[in-house]
Every structure is written in C-alpha cells, then in structure tokens.
N, C-alpha and C positions, 0 to 999 in steps of 0.2 A: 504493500500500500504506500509506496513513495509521494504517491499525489495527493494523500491526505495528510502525508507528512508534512508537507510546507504550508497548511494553513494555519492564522495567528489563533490566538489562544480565544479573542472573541468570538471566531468563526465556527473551532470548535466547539466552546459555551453553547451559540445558538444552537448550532445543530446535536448537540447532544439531548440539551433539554427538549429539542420537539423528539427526539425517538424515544426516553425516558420517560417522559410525562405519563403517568398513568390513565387512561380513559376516564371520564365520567359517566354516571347512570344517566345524564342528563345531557350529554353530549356524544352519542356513539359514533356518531359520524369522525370522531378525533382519528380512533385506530383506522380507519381507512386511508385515510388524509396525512397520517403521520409520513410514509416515504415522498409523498407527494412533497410535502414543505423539506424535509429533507434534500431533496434532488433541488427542489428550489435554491435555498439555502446554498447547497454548495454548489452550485453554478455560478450564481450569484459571486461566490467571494473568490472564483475561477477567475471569470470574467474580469473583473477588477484587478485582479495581479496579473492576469495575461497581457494587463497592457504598459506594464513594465516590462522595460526592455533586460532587464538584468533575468526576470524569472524566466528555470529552465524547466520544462514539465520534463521529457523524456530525457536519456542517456545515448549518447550517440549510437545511430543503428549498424547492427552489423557489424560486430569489433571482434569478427572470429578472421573473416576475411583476410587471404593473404599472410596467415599467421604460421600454418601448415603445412606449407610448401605441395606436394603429390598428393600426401595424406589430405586435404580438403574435399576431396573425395567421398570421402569416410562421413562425412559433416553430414544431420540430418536440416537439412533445409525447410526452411518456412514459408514459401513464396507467396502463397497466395492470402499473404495477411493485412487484405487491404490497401495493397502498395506495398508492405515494409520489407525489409529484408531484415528477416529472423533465422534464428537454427539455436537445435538443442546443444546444450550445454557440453563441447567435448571434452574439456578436461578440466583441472582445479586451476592448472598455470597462470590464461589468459585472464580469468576474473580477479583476481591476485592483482595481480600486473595493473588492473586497469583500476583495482582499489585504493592500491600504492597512488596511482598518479591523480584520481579523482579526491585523497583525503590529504596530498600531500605529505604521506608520511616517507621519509629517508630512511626509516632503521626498524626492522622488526623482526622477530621468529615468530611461527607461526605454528600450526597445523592444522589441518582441515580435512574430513571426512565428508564424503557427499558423491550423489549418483551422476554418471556422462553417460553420454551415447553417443556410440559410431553406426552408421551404415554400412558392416562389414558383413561375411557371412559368419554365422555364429556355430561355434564348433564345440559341445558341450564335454565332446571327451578330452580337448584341448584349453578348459576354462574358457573361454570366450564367447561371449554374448552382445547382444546391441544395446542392452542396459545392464549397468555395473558400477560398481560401488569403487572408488579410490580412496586412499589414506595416504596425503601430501603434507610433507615436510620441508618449510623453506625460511632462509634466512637472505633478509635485504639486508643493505648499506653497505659502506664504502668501508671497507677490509683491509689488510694487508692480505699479502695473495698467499691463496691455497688451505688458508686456516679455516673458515666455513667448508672450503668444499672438502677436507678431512675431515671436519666434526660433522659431516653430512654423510660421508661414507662409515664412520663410525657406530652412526644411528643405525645404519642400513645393517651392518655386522650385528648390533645387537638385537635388532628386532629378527633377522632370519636366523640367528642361534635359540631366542627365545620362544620361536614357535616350536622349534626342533623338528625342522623339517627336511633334516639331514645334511648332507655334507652342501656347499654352495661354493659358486664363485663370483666375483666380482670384475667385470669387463671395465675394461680404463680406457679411455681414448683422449680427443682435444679437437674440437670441429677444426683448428687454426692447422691441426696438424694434416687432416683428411683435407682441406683444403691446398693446404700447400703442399702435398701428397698429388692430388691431383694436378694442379699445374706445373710440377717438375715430372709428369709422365706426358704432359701435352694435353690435359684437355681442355676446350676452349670456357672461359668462363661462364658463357652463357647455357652450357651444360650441366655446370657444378653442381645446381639441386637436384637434377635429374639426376646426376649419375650418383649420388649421397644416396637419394633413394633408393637405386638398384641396389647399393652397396650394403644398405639396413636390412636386404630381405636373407643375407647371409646365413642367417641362423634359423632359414627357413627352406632355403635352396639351396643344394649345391655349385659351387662356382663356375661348371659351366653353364648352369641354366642362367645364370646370373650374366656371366659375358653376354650369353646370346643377347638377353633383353639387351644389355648396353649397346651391342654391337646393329645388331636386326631392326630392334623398336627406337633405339635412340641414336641411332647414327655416330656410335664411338668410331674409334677408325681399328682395325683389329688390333695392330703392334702399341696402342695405346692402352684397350683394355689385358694386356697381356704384361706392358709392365706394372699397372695396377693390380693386378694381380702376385708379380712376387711379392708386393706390399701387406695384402691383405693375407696373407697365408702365416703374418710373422704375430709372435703372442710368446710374452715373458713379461719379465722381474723388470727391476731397475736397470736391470745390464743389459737387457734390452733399447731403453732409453739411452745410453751411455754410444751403445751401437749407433743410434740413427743420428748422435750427433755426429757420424764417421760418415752417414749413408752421402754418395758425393753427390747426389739430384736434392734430397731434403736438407743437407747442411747451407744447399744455396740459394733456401727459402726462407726471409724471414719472418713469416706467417708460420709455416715448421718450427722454427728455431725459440719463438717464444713461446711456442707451445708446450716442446719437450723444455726447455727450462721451469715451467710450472707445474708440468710434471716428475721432473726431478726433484722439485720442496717438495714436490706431493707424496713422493714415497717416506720424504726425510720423513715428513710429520706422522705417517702411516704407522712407518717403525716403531715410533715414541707410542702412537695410539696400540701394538701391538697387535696388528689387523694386517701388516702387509702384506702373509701368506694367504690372507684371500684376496687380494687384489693382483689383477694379470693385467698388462700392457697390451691390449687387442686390435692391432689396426685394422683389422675388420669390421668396427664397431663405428657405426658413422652417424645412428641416429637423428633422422631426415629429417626433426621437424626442423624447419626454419628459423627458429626465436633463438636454438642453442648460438653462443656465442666461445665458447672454451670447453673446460675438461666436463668430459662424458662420461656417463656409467651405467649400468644396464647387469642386475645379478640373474644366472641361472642354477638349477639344484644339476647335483652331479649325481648321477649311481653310483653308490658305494657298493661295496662287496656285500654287506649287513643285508643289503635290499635286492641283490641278487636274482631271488626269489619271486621278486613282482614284477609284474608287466612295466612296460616305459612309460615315463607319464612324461607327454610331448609336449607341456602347455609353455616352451618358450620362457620368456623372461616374468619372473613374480614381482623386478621390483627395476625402475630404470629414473634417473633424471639428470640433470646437469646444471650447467651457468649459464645464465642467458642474462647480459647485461644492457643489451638494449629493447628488452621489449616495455618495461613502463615507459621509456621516453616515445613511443609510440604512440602513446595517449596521453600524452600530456602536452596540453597546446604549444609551452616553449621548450618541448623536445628535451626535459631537465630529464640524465639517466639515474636512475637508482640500481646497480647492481645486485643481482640475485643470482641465489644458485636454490636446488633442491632436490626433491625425491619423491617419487610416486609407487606408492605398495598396492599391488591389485589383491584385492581383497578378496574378490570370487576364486580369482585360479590357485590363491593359500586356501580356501575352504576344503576345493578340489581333490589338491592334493591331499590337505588333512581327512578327509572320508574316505577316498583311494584307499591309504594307507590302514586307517581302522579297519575298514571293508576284509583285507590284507589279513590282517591278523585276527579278525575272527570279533572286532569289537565293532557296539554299536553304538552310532551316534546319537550324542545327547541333544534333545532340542529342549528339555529345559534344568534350571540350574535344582530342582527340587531335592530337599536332600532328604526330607521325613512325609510320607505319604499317613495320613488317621485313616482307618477303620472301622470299620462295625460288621460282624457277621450275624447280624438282627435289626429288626425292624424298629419303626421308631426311639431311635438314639441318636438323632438330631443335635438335638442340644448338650448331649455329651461330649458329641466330635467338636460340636462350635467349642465348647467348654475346654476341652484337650489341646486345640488348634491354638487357640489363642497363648495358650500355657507357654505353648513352641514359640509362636511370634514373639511373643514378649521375650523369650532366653535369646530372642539373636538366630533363632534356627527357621530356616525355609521350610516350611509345611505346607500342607495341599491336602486338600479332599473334593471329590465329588460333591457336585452341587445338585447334589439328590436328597428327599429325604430318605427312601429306601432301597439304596443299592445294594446289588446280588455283591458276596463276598468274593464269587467267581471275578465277576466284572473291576473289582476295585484293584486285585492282587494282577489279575491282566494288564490293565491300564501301568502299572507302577513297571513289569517287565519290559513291556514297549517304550516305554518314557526312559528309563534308566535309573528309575529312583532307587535310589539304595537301602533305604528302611521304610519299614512298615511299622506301625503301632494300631496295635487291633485291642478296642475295648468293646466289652456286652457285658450280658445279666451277670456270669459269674466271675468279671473279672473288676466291674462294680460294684458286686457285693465282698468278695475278697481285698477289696482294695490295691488290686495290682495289673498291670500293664503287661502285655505283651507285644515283644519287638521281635520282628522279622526280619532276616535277612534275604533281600529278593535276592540275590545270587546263590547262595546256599538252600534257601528255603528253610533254613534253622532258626524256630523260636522260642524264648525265652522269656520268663515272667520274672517282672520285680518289681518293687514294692513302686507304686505311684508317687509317691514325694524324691524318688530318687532319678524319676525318668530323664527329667533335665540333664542330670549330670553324666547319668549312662549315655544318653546318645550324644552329648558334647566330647565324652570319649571315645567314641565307637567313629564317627566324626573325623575326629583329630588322627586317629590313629589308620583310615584309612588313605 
C-alpha cells in the first residue's frame, strides 16, 4: 500500500473515521455509503498532491530490464498490464540494489528470504521449479578489498556444513578475469555476454556441446573457442592463481591482472578464515548474469565415498553469488555507486537433497516440529486432554491432539506414526482414577506409566536425551 503511505495525517483522520464510525439505528443508509465517502475522500486528497510537482505515486517501471544479460529470458513478463511493463520478481539482488539507491543508504548487511520466478523448465528431480524460495546474504559499502567477499564465503562454508549435506565445494572465479580471459583468446567484445553465457552452462554440458553453441549459434571463430577452452579446463588452489600471473595472453590483461590480485588476498584471508580447502580457482565458472562486477562463487555437493550407495542427485549449484559494484548506481539518478557483494542459498534444491537423502536411509520426513502427541482410548475425555495439553504448553513442550471430541485410539496413534511425533501420553478411566500417565514411544511402541505430577519432568528427559 505505498499510495496510502504518503497521505498527511489529516487525510488519514478523515478517512478512517468514515470507515470506523459505527452505523446508527437511525441512519442505515451510513454502512452503504461508508466506501462511497471513502473513495471520495481519498481521491480527493490524490488529487490535491498530484498537483505537486515533487509527488511521486509509482517507482520506476520495469527495473528488471537489461539486468540479466541471456538469462532475461527466464523473466516472467507482465505485458499486458494496461500499458506497463511489469514481471515477477526474479531474484532478491535487483530489489536490494534499487533499495540501496531509492533510501540512500551506503552501508548495510542484510538478509533476506523471499519467493522468485523464472520461466524455465522445471525439473523436480533436479530441485528446480518456476516458483522458489531464496535465502540472500549481502553486505554494501565501500571496503577494503576482498574482506566482505571472505566473510561472505565464510557464511556460505558454514551454512552448507550446518545443514550436513555432505562433502561441498566452492567455485572461485572474477568476471574481470573471464573477461580479460576472453579478449586475450580474441573474442570481439560485442560477444563477451554471449559467450559468459555459453560458458555458465558448463556445469550442465559438456564442453563440446558448449563450443558448438559458441561456434554454430554464436559465431565464435573455431581457433578462438579452442583457446578458451585450455582456459576453462584449469581449476586449483592458490598456485593456481600464482600460474596465470605467468599465463603470457592473461599476464597482458589488465582486467586479468586485477582480478587474480584480488584473488590472491582472497585466499590470504580464506586461510586465516580456515575454509580454503573448500575453495577451488575454477575458470570455468563465468556466471552470466550481467550486474556481476568481480570475484564469483557458485558451491556444489560432491559424492563422497559414505554416499556411494545412492543415486546422483544432479541438482547443480545449492548456493552461488558474487560483487556487483555497479548495479545500485543504476538506479540512482546521479549514478552515486555503493559497492556490494553476496550470496544466494536455494532453499528448494537443500530440501531436495535433504528428503533424497532421509528417503536413503530409511527415515521419514518430519512436517511438523511436534514432540508430545495427548491421548485418550475412550470417549468423552475432552477436557482431560485440554486439561493434560495445556500442562505441556505451559513446561515449554510442543503438544498436539486431535481436534475431536471422540477419536478412535487407532486413529490418534496413526496420525503420530505419519507425523513423526515421538511421544505419546494416553490418559482414561483407569489411568484417572490411579492417578498416573502413560507415555509411548511411537518408534518402539513401548509404554510406561508414572505417577502424573512427574510427567513434566519424564518427558523433559526422554526429550533431552533423545
């Protein structure tokens, strides 16, 4: 509601108290009438500020445009919205970017979760869908170099150790270096994004499918994509980098040259972080969208020996981002840059893998956090369960029942198998009149009774201990 945002305080006054007023018996024609004076109303105080020249109603249209270089493609377009040019939201970057330059801010960390969409085809066994959830991490302002984009690779190392989603690597590149890469094998500039593109699908095709596109669709010249290619085949350490300041076409680029020097702090700082062993020097890694401006990154999960046993799970990169230091001055009318770097964790294709993997070894996934399922194997004890339930909520423990008054015992003890809950507490007539509780274990099926003023503390240790 941005356009009710900029109305003054007496505007909103008026128009609140005519939607608030309550009817009279004496006047019923009010509740008809009330959107009526509404719409008035705020037309009315529209009208008035649109004829200042400073008020702005909308946000510039269409600020995806040209952001994405090939991938625009992908973009769900909005055309026929009246004239405007719209499209759904493709990723967390651009809106970032155009925040930065619409609130004026120089310096921030962030994070952001939130749904995009591409126009692509959607490959479920591959995590890949046309709507999908991302989790971005990015740090603006002006830096000394390479320290954010460490402490960005860093985040990346801890979040894919923490999910434990097995062994990973980390792809390192530097757009300056792919670009001066390409002009010391000869291609012509006007190519550069096109052939970045071809070069990103690497990790999806093979590299002669990959020449052909460059050569067939894009008009490389052959002996041009053939010396991009000894380039793209090389992947290492730091001493790799130490090499290409030897390489005699990239040492004569100084687009190359500041790139592998930002990537030689980069490992210095890696080291100190103790992450360097998952960071690889990949000149195959070109990362097409357009905004990138320097060092690139892009993790994928490796088969380890341990996983042997399971199928391949192909879904490509779970986590990629970079520097892109001129895309807030894009939107900002006197072109002022706020440098950024960051990170994009795709949340569907970590699911993925995490269910694959349970699937795997025989476990099944939890959709809710339940940890103590109430019972009853008899009829009206309603008020016992509420009476019991509550007991749990109040110690801090997640409980749940059926919102029946007379569910079958069959039916309850079901539900808790499929869910995953792991206790059960089953009270009736004689465990009411004895005064004691009985708790289940839905994996064993083994139950036990003890005294009802101890339940709390039993399942806080049954709990803890597993």
């Amino acid at each position: 509601m941005p356009l009710l945002g900029l109305l003054p305080r007496r505007a909103w006054a008026a128009l609140l108290s005519q939607l608030l007023r309550p009817p009279c018996a004496s006047c019923t024609g009010a509740v008809r009438c009330q959107s009526q004076v509404a719409e008035a109303v705020l037309t009315s105080q529209l009208k008035a500020h649109q004829e200042k020249p400073n008020f702005i109603i909308k946000i510039p249209k269409e600020t995806l445009t040209e952001k994405y270089g090939e991938d625009s493609g992908l973009m769900y377009d909005l055309k026929d919205q009246g004239g405007e040019l719209l499209s759904l939201r493709y990723d967390l970057t651009v809106p970032f970017a155009r925040y930065l330059a619409m609130s004026k801010v120089k310096k921030m960390k962030r994070y952001h979760v939130g749904k995009v969409w591409r126009r692509e085809s959607p490959s479920i066994v591959q995590g890949r869908y046309r709507e999908f959830c991302q989790c971005d991490f990015d740090i603006a302002g002006q830096f000394d170099p390479m320290i954010p984009d460490a402490e960005c690779l860093k985040i990346m190392c801890e979040i894919l150790s923490g999910l434990q989603l097995g062994d990973f690597l980390i792809k390192v590149n530097d757009r300056r270096i792919v670009d001066g890469m390409f002009a010391a094998c000869g291609v012509p500039e006007s190519k550069f994004r096109a052939i970045c593109s071809s070069i990103d699908k690497l990790d999806k095709m093979a590299w002669k499918d990959v020449r052909h596109e460059m050569v067939a669709k894009k008009g490389l010249a052959p002996e041009v994509a053939d010396r991009i290619g000894d380039y793209v085949q090389c992947h290492g350490g730091v001493s790799l980098v130490e090499q290409m300041f030897q390489d005699p076409r990239l040492s004569q680029n100084k687009q190359a040259l500041e790139g592998l020097e930002d990537l030689k702090l980069l490992f210095e700082y890696l080291n100190l972080f103790g992450i360097a062993e998952k960071i690889s020097f990949d000149l195959s890694l070109a990362r097409g969208l357009d905004y990138y401006t320097g060092v690139i990154y892009e993790a994928v999960l490796l088969q380890t020996p341990t996983q042997a046993g399971e199928e391949p799970l192909n879904v490509g990169s779970v986590a990629a981002g970079g520097r892109y230091d001129g895309l807030v001055g894009m939107f900002d009318p006197k072109g002022h840059k706020v440098p950024c770097v960051g990170l994009s964790i795709g949340v569907e294709r970590i699911f993925y893998i995490v269910e694959q993997r349970m699937k795997t070894k025989g476990e099944k996934v939890r959709t809710t956090e339940t940890q103590v399922f109430v019972a009853t194997p008899q009829k009206n004890f309603l008020q016992e369960r509420l009476k019991l339930i509550t007991e749990l909520w109040d110690a801090g423990i997640k409980a749940e029942m059926l919102y029946k008054n007379n569910p079958k015992l069959l039916t309850q003890l079901h539900y808790c198998e499929s869910t995953g809950i792991p206790l059960v507490v089953i009270i009736g007539e004689q465990e009411l009149k004895e005064g004691i509780i009985k708790i289940r274990s839905v994996a064993s099926r083994e139950e036990v009774a003890i005294k009802r003023e101890n339940l709390v503390a039993e399942i806080q240790k049954r709990l803890s201990e597993s």
